[in-house]
KEVEX-908689 format. One record per residue: x, y, z of N, C-alpha, C in turn; residue number from 1. Coordinates in Angstrom, 2 decimals. Each point is the difference from the previous one (the first is absolute). Layout:
<pts>
       nxx       nyy       nzz      caxx      cayy      cazz       cxx       cyy       czz    nr
         X         Y         Z         X         Y         Z         X         Y         Z   NUM
...
</pts>
This chain:
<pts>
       nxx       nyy       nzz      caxx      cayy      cazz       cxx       cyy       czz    nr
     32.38     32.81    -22.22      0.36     -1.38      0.24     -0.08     -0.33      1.50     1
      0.49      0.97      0.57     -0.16     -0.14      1.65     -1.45     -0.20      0.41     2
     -0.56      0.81     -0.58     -1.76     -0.45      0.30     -0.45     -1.39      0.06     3
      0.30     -0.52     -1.24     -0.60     -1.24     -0.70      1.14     -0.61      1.21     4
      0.98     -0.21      0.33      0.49     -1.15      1.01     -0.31      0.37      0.86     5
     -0.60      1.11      0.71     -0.31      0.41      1.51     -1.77     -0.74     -0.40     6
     -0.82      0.14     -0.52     -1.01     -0.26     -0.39     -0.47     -1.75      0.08     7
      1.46     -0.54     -0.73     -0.16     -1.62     -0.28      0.47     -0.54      1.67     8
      0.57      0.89      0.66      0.44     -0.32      0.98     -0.92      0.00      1.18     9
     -1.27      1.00     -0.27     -0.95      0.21      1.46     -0.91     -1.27     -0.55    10
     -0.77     -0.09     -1.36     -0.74     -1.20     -0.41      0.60     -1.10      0.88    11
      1.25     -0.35     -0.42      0.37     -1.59      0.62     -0.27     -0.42      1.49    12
      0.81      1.69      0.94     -0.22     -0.22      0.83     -2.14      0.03      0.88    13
      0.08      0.44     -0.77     -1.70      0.11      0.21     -0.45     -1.30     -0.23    14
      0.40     -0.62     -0.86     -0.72     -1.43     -0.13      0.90     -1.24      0.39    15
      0.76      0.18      1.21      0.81     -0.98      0.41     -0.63      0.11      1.58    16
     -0.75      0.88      0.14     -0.32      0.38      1.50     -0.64     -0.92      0.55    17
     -0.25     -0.54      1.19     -1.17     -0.98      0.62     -1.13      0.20     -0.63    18
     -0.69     -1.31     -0.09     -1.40     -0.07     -1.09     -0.86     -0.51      1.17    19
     -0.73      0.74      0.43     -0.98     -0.20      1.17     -1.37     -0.27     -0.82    20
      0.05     -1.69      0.65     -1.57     -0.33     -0.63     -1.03     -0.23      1.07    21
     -1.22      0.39      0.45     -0.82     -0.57      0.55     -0.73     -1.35     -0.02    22
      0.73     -0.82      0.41     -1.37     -1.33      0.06     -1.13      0.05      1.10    23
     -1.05     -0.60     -0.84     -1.44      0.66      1.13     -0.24     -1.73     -0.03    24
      0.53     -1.02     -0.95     -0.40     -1.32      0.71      1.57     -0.88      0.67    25
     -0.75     -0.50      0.87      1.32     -1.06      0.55     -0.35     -1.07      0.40    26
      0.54     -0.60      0.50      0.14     -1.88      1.14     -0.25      0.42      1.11    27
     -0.84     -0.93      0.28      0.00      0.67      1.63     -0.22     -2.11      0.47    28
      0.03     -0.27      1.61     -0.29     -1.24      0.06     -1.86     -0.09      0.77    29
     -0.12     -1.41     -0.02     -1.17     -0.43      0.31     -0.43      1.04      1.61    30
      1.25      0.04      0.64     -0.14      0.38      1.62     -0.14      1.60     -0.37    31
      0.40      0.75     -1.38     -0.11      1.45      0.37     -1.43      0.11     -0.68    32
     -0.08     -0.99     -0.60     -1.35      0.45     -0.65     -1.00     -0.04      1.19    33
      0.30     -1.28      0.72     -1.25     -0.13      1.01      0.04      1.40      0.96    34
      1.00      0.22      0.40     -0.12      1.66      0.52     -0.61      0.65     -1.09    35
      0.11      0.37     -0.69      0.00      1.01     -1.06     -1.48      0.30     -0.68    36
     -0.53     -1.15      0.10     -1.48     -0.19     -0.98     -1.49      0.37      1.00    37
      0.76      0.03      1.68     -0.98      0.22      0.90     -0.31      1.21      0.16    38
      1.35      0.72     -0.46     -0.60      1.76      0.16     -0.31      0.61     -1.13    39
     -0.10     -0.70     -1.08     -0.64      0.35     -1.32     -0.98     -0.80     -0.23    40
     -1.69      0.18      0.01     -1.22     -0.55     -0.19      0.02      0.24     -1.05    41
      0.03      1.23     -1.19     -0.22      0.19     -1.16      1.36     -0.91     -1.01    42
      0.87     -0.37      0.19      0.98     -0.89     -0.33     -0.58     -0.73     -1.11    43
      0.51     -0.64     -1.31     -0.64     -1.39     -0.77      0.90     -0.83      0.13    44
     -0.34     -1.07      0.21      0.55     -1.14     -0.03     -0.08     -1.05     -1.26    45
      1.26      0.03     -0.91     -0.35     -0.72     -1.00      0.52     -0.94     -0.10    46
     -0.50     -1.25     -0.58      0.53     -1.31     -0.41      0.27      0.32     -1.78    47
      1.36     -0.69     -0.32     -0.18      0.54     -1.15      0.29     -1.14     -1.13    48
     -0.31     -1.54      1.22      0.45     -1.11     -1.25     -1.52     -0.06     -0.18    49
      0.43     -1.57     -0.50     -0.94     -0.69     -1.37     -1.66      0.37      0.58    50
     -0.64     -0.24     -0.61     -1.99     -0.27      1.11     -0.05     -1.35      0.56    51
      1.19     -1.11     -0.47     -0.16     -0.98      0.44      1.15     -0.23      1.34    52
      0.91      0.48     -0.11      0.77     -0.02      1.34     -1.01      1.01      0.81    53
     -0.45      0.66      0.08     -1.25      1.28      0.72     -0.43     -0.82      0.39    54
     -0.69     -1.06     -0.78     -1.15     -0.92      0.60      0.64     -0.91      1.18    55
      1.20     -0.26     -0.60      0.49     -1.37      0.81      0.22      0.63      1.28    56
     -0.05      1.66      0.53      0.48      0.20      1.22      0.35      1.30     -0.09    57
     -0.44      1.06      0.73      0.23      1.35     -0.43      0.02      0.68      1.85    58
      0.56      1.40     -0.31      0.18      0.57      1.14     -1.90      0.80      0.24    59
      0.02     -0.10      1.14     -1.50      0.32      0.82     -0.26      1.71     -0.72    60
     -0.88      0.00     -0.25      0.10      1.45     -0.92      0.31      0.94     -1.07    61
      0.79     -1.22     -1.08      0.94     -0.09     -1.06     -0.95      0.33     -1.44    62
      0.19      0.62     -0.58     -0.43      0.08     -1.49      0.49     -0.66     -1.17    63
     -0.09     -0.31     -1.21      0.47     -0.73     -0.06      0.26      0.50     -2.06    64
      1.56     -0.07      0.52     -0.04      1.10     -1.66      1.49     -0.70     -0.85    65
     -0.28     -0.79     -1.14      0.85     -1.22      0.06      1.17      0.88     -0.99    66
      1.27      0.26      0.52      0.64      0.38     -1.00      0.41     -0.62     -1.48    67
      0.07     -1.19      0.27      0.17     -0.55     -1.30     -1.17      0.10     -1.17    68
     -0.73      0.26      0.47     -1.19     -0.24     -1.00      0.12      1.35     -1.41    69
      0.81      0.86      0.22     -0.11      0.80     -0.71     -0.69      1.32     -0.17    70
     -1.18     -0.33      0.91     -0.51      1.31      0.39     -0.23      0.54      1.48    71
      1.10     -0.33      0.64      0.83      0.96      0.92      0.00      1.82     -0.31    72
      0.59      0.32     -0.55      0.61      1.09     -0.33     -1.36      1.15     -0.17    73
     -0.95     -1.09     -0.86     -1.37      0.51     -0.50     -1.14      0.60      1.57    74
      0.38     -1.21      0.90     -1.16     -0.29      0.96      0.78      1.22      1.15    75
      1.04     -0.20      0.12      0.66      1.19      0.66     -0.30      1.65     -0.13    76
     -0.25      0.33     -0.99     -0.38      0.60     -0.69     -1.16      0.91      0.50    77
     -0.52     -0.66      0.36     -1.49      0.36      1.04      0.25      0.09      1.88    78
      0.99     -0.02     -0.10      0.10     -0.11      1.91      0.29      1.02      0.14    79
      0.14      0.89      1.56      0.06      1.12      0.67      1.87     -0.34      0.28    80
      0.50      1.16     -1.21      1.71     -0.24      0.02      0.61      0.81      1.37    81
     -0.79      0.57      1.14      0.09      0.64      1.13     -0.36     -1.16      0.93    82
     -0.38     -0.76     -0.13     -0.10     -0.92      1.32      1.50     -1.43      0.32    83
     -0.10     -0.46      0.59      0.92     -0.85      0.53     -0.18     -1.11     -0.70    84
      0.50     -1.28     -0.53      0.13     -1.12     -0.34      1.03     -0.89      0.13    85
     -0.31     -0.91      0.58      0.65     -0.87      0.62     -0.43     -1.48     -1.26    86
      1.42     -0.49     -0.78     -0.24     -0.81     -0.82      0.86     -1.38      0.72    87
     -0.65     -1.31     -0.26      1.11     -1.05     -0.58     -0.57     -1.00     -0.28    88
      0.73     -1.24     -0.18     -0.22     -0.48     -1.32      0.62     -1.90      0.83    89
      0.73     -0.77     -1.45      0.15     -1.46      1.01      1.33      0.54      1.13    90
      1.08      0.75     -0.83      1.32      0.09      0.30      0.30      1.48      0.25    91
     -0.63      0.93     -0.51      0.21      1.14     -0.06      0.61      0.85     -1.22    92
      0.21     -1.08     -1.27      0.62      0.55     -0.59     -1.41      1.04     -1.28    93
     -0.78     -0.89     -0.20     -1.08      0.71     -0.69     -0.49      1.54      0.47    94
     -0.45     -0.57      1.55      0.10      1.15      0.68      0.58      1.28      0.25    95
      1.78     -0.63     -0.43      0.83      1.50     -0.03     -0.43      0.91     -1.85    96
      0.06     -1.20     -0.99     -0.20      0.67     -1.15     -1.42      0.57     -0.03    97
     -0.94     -0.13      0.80     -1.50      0.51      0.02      0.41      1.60      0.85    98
      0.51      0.03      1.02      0.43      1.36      0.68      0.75      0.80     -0.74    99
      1.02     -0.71     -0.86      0.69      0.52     -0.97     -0.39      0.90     -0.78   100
     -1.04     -0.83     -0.81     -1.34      0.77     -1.01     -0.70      0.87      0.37   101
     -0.54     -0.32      1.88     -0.61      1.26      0.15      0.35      0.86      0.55   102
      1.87      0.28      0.22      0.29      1.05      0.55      0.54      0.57     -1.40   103
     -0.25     -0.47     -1.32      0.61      0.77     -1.24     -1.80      0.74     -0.45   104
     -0.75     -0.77      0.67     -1.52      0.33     -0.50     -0.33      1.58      0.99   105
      0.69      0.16      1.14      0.22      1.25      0.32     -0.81     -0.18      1.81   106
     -0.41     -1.40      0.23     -0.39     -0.14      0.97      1.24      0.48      1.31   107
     -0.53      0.48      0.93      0.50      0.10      1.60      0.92     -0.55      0.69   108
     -0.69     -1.13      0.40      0.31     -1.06      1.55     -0.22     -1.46     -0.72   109
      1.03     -0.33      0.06     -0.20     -1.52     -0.38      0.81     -0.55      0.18   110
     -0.36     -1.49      0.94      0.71     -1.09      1.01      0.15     -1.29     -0.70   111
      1.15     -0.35     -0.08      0.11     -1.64     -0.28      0.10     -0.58      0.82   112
     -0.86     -0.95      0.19      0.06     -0.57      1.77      0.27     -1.57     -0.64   113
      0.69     -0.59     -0.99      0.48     -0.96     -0.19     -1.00     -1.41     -0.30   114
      0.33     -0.77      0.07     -0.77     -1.21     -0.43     -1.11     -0.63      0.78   115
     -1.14     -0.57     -0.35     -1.01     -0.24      1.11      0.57     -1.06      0.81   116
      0.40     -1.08     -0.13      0.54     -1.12      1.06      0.71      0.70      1.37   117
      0.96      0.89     -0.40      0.33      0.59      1.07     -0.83      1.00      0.95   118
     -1.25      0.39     -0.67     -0.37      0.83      0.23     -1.31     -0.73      0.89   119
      0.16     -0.87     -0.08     -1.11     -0.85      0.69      1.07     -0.57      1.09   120
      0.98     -0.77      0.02      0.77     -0.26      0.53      0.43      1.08      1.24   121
      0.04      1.18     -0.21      0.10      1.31      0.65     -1.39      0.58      1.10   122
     -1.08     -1.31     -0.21     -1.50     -0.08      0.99     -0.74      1.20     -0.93   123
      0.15      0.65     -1.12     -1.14      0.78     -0.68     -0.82     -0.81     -0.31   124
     -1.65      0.54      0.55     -1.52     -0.70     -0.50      0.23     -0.54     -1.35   125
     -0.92     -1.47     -0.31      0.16     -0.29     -1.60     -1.47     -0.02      0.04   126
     -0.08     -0.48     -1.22     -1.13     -0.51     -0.79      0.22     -1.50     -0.44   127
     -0.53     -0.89      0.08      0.30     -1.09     -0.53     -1.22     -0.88     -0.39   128
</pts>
């Protein structure tokens, strides 16, 4: 009997211990990105709304991979999950659930650099 309560007793404490998770994506702002994107040339830069907000105005160098459309997950799928990516979107919020996906897809490095208005607002090159 002493076993079985010495036993139920190391389990609990074993699984009450700090749960150390790695996140490999985060927030970062418009100003760390602009540091940040100059010492990484191999970096992607993704846009990840509609093809028609893309059109209406996109960041200088931007790809253009629409999360809503549904085949996100699919088109991802094919990228180099070792390189850097730098996503966002109108607000940032698409953007965080796109980093989301691809830090569960097993990708690296991946930046939410928040919504394009600000991000233009912040003097990053556009497209327009």
């Amino acid at each position: 009997m002493k076993w079985i309560a010495l036993s139920l007793l190391v389990t609990s404490l074993a699984c009450t211990g700090p749960q150390q998770t790695e996140t490999v994506s985060q927030r970062i702002s418009a100003t760390e990105y602009k540091e940040q994107h100059v010492k990484d040339k191999k970096a992607v830069l993704v846009d990840v709304r509609t093809p028609a907000e893309f059109e209406a105005g996109h960041l200088e160098g931007a790809k253009n991979a629409d999360f809503l459309s549904g085949d996100f997950a699919k088109e991802m799928q094919n990228w180099d999950k070792n390189k850097t990516y730098y996503l966002y979107c109108a607000s940032g919020n698409r953007s965080g659930k796109a980093a989301k996906l691809m830090e569960e897809a097993g990708f690296k490095k991946i930046y939410n650099i928040g919504g394009y208005s600000e991000l233009k607002t912040a003097g990053l090159s556009v497209k327009e």
